[in-house]
N, C-alpha and C positions, 0 to 999 in steps of 0.2 A: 865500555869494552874492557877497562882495565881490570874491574869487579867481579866480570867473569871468568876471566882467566885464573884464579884460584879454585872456581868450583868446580871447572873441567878441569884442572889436574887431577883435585879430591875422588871425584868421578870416575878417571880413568886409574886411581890405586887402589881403589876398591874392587872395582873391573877386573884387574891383573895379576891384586894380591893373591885372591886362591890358587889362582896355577901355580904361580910362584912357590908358593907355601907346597902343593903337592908336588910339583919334582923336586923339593927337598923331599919332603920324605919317602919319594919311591927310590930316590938315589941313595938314602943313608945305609951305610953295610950296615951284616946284623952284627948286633955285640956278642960278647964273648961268648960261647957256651951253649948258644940259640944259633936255627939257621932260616930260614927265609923260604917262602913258597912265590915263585914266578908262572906266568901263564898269560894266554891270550883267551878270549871270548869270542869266538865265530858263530854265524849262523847261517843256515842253507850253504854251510860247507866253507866260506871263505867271506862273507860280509862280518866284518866288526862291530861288536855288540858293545856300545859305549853307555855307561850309565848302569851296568848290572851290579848288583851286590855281590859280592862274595865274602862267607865268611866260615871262621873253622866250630863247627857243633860243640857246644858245650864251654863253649870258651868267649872272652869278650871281645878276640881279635878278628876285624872286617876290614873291607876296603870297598870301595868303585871306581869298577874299569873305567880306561880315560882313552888315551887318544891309540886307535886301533886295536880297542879290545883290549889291552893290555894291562894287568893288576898285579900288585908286588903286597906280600904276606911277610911284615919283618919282626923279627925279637919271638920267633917260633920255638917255644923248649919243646927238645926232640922227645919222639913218640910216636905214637900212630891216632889216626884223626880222620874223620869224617867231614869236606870241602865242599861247601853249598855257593852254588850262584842259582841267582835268581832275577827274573825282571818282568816285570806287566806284558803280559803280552805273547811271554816264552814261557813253555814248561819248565818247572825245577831242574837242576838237574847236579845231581851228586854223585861223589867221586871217596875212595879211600888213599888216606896220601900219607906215606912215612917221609918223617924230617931227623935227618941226622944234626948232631950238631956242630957246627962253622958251617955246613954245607949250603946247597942251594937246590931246590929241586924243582924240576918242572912240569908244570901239571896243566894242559888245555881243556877250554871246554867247548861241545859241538854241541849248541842249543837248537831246540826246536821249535818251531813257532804252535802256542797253543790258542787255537779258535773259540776256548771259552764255549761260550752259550751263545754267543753271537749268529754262528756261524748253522745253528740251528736251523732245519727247514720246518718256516711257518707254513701249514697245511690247511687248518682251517680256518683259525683268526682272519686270513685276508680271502681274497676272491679264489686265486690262482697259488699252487705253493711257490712260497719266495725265501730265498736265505735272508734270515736276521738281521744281517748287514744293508739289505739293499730294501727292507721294508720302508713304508714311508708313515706309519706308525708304531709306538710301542708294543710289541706282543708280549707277554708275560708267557710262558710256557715250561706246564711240570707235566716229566715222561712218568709213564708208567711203575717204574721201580721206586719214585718220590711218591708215590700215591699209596702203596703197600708197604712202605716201610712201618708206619705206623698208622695201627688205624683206631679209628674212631667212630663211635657209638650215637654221636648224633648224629651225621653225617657223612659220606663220603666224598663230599665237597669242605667241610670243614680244615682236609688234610691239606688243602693249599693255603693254609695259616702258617704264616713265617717262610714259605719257598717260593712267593708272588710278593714285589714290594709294595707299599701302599695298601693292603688287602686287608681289609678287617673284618672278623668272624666272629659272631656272638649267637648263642643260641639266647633267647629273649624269654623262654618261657620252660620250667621244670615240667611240664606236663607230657604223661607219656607221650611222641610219636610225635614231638614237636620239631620241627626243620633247623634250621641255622636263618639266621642274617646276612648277609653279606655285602658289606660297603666297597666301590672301586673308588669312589671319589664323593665328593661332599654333599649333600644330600641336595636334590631338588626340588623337596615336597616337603611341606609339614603335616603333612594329610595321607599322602599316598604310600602309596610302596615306593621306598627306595633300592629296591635287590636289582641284581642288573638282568638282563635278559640272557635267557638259556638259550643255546642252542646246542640237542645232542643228536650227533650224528647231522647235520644239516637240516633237522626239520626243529625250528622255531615252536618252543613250549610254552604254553596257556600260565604255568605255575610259575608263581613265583618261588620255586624250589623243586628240585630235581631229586626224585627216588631211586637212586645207585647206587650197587656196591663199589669197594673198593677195586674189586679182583675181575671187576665189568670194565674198567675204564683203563682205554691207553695211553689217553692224554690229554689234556685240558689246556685250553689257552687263554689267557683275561686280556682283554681289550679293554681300555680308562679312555678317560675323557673325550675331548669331541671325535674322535678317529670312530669311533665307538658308533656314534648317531649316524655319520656319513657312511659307513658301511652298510647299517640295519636298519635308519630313519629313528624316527623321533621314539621309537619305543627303546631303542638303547641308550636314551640318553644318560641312563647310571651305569652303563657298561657292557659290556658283555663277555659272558662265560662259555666260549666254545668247546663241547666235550667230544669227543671221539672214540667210542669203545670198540671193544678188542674185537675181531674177525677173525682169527687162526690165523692170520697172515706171521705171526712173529715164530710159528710149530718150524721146525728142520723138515723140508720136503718128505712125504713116506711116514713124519710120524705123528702120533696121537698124544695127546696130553689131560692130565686127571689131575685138579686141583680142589684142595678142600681145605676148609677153616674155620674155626670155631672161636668164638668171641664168647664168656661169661663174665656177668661180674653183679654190682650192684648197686643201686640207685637210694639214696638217705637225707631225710629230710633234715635241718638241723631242730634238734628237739631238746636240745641243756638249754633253752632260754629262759630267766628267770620269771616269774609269776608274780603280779602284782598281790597281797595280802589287804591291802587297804582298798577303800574307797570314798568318793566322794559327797554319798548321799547322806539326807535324814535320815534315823529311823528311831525307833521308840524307846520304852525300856525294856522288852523282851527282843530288841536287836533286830525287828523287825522293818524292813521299807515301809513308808508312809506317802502319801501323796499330801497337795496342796492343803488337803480338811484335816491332815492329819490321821486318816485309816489307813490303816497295816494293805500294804498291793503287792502281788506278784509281779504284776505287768510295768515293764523296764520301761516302758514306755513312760508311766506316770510316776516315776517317782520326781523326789523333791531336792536340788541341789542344797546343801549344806555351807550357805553362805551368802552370801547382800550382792547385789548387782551384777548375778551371774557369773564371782567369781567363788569357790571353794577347793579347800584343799582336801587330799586324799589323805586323811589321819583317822577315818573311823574302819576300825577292822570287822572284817567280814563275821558274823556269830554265826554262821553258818562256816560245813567243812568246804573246802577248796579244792579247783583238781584244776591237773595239769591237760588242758584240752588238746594241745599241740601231739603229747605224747600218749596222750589217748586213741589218735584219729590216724597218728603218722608211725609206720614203722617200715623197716630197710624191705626194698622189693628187688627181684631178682632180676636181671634184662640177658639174654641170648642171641646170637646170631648165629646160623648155620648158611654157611651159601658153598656149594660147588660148580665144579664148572670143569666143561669138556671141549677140549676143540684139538684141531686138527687140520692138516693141510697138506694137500698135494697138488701134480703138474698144473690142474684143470680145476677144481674145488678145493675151497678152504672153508670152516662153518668154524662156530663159537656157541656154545651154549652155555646158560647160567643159571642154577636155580638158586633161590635165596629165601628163609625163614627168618624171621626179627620177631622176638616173641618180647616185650618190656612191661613188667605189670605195675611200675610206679612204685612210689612210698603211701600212697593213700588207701586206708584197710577199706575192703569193701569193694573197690575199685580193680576191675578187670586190666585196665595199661589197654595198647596196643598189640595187634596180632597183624604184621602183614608177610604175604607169600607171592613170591613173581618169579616169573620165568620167561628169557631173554633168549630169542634163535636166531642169530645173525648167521645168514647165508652168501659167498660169493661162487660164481663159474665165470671164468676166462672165458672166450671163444677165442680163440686164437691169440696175438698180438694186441687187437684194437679194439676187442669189443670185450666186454663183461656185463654180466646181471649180477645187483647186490639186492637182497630181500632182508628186510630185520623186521623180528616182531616181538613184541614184548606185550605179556600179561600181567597185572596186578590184582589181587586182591584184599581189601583195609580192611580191617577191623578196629574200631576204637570207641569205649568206654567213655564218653565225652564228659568232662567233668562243669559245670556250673558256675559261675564266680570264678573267685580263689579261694580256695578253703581256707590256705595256709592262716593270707591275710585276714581273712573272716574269723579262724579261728583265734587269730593274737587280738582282736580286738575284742572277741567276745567277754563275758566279764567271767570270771573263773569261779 
């Protein structure tokens, strides 16, 4: 018992020193010349907001409110100032404050509570819509203005790279008209498709990747790990991609709307790679390849390595000229999008329509790229209060140049 009683003192002055320490320094006047900023932190009007930052822009001087809201700003040189508090959970909220100096001046703040993304209504991701808070899974969810801010050419699911956490996006292949990847969580195949399951507009797609534009789509929502299977069954066990496109629902009652977009740009293979000059076979004294008997061959096949036990080195130079195959085969190709879209909405009907062009011819000469054209007619009518018909129909048509191999790789390996 005796042994103890030093480390419960130690205990309780480590405990007690920081208060201590802070009502010194909220009580010390300001020094000469400086004057001090006072104030209280409320929230919904009158609860005390303890634990906020407050601090003056551009200056090194902060504090955090303590008991009732209450923060003291001391050793203040007079001026005019820009007075931030802030806390997890409350909107920002700033203030313009003149300080004289010896003075003291008072400055409060009415914070408001900010619901984040939390407070989101999950729509498709679960059965029933549910606020965020009260879901009994993760939902990741990016609205429509995150999806158009920037967009993108392989995809219009790729645009939820970096605004879903955990989410990783890679397109896997250069070749025109090729889709994305899409990881929610760790694979669980070595074999199969790991992309997660689509579902656009509630009906459950075949593809392991999804053909939509940007300016189609009002929101997407990712569902990870096992929440994911128990919702969809065992086909989502890598996730699932809830999408939900646009119906005129978001047009101002009475009016119409006309959007249009155009995407150019261009697609380049890399072709400064340097060229091997040497190689490693036999050949004669006119520079010629030789096989096993020693006669002059064309065929790569038979030539004769240049060295004891299948090992040789590449120091005999080509006598013949050399070329650069990569930059022969590959040159910059042109890729475009055109999509518009019309919708509209009143008392009793709302519609959406979307037409879209993706014209992409690749870097490979000779090679046509990809050509597709869709158009998208989402229909709704109310009947009253409780009843509505929704009809959505969407046509495609692909075109694509399908290429063989890899050239790329076929071509770096071929001999120059």
């Amino acid at each position: 018992m005796v042994r103890r009683i030093p480390l419960l003192a130690l205990a309780l002055v480590l405990t007690f020193t920081p208060g201590t320490t802070w009502a010194q320094q909220t009580s010390t006047p300001a020094t000469a010349g400086t004057g001090r900023i006072v104030g209280q932190i409320t929230a919904n009007g009158s609860a005390p907001v303890i634990g906020a930052q407050v601090f003056l822009e551009g200056t090194a001087i902060g504090t955090v409110s303590v008991t009732e809201g209450r923060y003291v700003l001391n050793n203040v040189r007079p001026g005019n100032y820009k007075i931030t508090a802030s806390m997890i959970g409350f909107g920002t909220a700033t203030q313009d404050v003149r300080v004289r100096a010896e003075g003291t001046t008072l400055l409060n703040f009415a914070m408001t509570m900010s619901v984040l993304s939390l407070k989101e209504l999950v729509i498709t991701g679960v059965t029933d819509p549910t606020v965020g808070t009260k879901s009994p899974v993760s939902v990741g969810r990016v609205s429509q203005e995150d999806l158009v801010t920037v967009p993108t050419t392989a995809s219009a699911l790729a645009a939820i790279q970096g605004k879903v956490a955990g989410v990783n996006v890679v397109r896997g292949s250069g070749q025109p008209g090729s889709g994305v990847s899409i990881q929610l969580r760790t694979p669980t195949s070595v074999q199969r498709d790991n992309n997660p399951l689509f579902v656009v507009d509630g009906v459950i797609m075949a593809e392991s990747t999804v053909d939509l534009s940007s300016l189609q789509l009002e929101s997407m929502e990712v569902i990870k790990g096992a929440a994911a299977a128990s919702l969809y069954g065992s086909r989502a066990a890598n996730g699932v991609v809830s999408i939900t496109t646009q119906r005129g629902r978001n047009v101002p009652i009475g009016k119409t709307r006309l959007t249009a977009r155009t995407e150019i740009g261009s697609s380049q293979a890399p072709t400064n790679i340097p060229v091997t000059r040497t190689h490693q076979f036999k050949v004669n004294e006119a520079g010629q390849f030789i096989d096993l008997n020693g006669n002059p061959t064309t065929n790569p096949t038979l030539r004769t390595l240049d060295g004891s036990n299948g090992t040789a080195f590449m120091d005999n130079a080509y006598a013949v000229p050399t070329y650069d195959n990569i930059s022969a085969f590959f040159r910059p190709g042109l890729f475009n999008t055109n999509t518009a879209t019309l919708s509209s909405n009143s008392e009793a009907t709302s519609f959406f329509v979307a037409v879209t062009n993706e014209k992409e011819a690749g870097s490979l000469e000779n090679n046509d790229g990809v050509t597709k054209n869709s158009v998208r007619v989402n229909l709704d009518h109310r009947l009253g209060s409780t009843f509505s018909l929704q009809s959505s129909i969407f046509h495609s048509r692909y075109r694509q140049d399908e290429l063989s191999g890899s050239p790329f790789f076929d071509l770096l390996l071929y001999p120059p």
